[in-house]
C-alpha positions as CSV (number, residue, x, y, z in Angstrom):
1,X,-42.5,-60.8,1.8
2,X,-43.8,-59.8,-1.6
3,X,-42.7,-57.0,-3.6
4,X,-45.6,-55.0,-4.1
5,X,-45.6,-52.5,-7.5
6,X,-46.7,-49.2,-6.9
7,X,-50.1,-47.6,-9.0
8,X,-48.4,-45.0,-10.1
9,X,-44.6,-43.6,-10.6
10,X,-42.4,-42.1,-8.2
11,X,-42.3,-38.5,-7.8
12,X,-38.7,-38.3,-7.7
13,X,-38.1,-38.4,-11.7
14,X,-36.5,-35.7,-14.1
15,X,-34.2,-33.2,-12.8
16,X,-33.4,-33.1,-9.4
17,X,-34.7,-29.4,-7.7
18,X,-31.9,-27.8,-5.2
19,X,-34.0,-27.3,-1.9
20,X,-32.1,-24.7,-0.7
21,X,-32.1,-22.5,-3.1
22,X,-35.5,-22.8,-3.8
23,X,-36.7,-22.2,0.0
24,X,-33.7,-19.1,0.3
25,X,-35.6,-17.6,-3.4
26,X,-39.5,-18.4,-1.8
27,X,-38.0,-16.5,1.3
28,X,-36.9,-13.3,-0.6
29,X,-40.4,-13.4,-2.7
30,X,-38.9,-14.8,-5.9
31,X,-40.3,-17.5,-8.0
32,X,-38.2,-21.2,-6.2
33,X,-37.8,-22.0,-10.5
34,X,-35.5,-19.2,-11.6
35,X,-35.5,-16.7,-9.2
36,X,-36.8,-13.5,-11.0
37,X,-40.2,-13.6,-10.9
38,X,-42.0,-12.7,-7.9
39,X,-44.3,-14.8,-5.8
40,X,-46.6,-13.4,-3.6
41,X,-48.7,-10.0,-4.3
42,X,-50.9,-8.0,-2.2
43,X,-49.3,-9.1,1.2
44,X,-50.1,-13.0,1.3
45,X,-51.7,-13.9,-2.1
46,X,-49.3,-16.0,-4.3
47,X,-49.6,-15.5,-8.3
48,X,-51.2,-18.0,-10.7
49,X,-47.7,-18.4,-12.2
50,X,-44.2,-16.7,-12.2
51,X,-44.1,-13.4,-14.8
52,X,-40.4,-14.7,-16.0
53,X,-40.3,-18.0,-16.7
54,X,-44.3,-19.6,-16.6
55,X,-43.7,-21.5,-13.1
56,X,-47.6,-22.6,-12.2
57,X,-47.7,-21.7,-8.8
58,X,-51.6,-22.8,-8.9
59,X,-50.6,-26.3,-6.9
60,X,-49.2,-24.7,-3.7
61,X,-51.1,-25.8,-0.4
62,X,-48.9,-23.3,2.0
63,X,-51.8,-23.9,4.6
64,X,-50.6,-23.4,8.5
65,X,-47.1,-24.1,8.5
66,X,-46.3,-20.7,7.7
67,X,-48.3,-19.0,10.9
68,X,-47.0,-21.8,12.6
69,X,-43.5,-21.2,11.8
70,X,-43.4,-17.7,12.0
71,X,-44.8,-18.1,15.5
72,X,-42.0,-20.5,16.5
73,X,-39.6,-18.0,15.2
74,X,-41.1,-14.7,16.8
75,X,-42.0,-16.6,20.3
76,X,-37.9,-18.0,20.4
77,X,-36.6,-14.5,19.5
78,X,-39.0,-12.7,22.0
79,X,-38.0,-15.2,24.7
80,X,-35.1,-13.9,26.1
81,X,-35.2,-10.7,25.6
82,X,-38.2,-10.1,27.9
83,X,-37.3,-12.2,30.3
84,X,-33.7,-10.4,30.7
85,X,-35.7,-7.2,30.5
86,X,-38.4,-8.0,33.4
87,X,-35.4,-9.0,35.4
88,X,-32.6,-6.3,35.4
89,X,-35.2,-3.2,34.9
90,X,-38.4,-4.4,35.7
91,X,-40.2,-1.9,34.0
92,X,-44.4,-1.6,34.3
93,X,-46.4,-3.3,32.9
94,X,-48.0,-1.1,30.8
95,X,-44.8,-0.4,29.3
96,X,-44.1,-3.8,28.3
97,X,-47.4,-4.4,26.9
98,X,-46.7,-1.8,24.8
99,X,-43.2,-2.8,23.5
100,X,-44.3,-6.3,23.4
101,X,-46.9,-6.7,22.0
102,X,-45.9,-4.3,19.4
103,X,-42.4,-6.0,18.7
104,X,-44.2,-9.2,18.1
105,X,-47.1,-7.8,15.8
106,X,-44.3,-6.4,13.2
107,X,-41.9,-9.4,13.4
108,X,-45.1,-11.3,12.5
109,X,-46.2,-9.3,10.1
110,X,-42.9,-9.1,8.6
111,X,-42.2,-12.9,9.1
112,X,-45.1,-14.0,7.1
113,X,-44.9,-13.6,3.8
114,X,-41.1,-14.6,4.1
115,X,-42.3,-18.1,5.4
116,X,-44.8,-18.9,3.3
117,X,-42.5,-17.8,0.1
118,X,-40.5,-20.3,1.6
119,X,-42.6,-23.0,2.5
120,X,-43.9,-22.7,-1.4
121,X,-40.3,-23.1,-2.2
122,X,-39.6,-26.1,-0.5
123,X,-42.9,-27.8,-1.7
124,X,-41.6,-26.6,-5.1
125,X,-38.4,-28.1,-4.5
126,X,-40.1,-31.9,-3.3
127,X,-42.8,-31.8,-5.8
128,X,-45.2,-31.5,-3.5
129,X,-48.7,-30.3,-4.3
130,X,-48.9,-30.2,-8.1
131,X,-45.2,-29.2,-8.0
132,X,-44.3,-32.2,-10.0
133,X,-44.7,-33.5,-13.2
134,X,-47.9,-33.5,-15.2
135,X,-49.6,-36.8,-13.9
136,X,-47.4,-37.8,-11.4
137,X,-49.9,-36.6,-8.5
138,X,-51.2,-39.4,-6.7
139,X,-54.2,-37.1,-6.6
140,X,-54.6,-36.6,-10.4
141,X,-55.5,-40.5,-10.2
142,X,-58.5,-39.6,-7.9
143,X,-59.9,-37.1,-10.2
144,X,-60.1,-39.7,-13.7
């Protein structure tokens, strides 16, 4: 085989990002950079850039994965508990509708904003989206 050269740089130069960090500070609604600003306002919308230290936060593309994983994560802690529930008391069913439904409503409403901070952070952490370096997009070679 050939080696083949690539169009356009790899993403992965300059400093290295921690993803951990970055994902733990998108989680608690700080900026994945430095970890003072904050990143989302008004619920779900995520600022234009971080108030502390400039972070653009203009390239994120936090689509679905966040309802996605919040759903995951709700569904999996729901799980068990209304199954054990149904079986040792089986309460009516208008009762559990009730608890339910509203248990799940305010984990996902609380769950939300947390995964989507830290879906930002990760794709802050990879580069991803506009994350990187000026020019190192593969899309910024589409728009010239």
């Amino acid at each position: 085989m050939t080696e083949q050269t690539l169009p356009h740089p790899a993403v992965d130069e300059g400093e290295s990002r921690p993803v951990w960090p970055a994902i733990w500070r998108g989680i608690k609604n700080r900026c994945p950079h430095c970890g003072e600003g904050r990143l989302l306002f008004n619920y779900l919308s995520v600022h234009d850039h971080c108030s502390e230290c400039g972070q653009s936060f203009s390239g994120h593309a936090a689509d679905d994965a966040p309802p996605y994983i919040t759903m995951v994560i709700v569904g999996h802690l729901l799980a068990v508990p209304i199954v054990e529930l149904k079986r040792h008391f089986d309460p009516s069913l208008e009762f559990q509708l009730f608890l339910w439904l509203g248990l799940a409503i305010s984990m996902t409403l609380l769950l939300l904003p947390m995964s989507k901070g830290g879906m930002i952070g990760l794709q802050w952490a990879n580069r991803m989206h506009g994350f990187g370096e000026d020019g190192d997009d593969p899309e910024d070679l589409l728009r010239e």
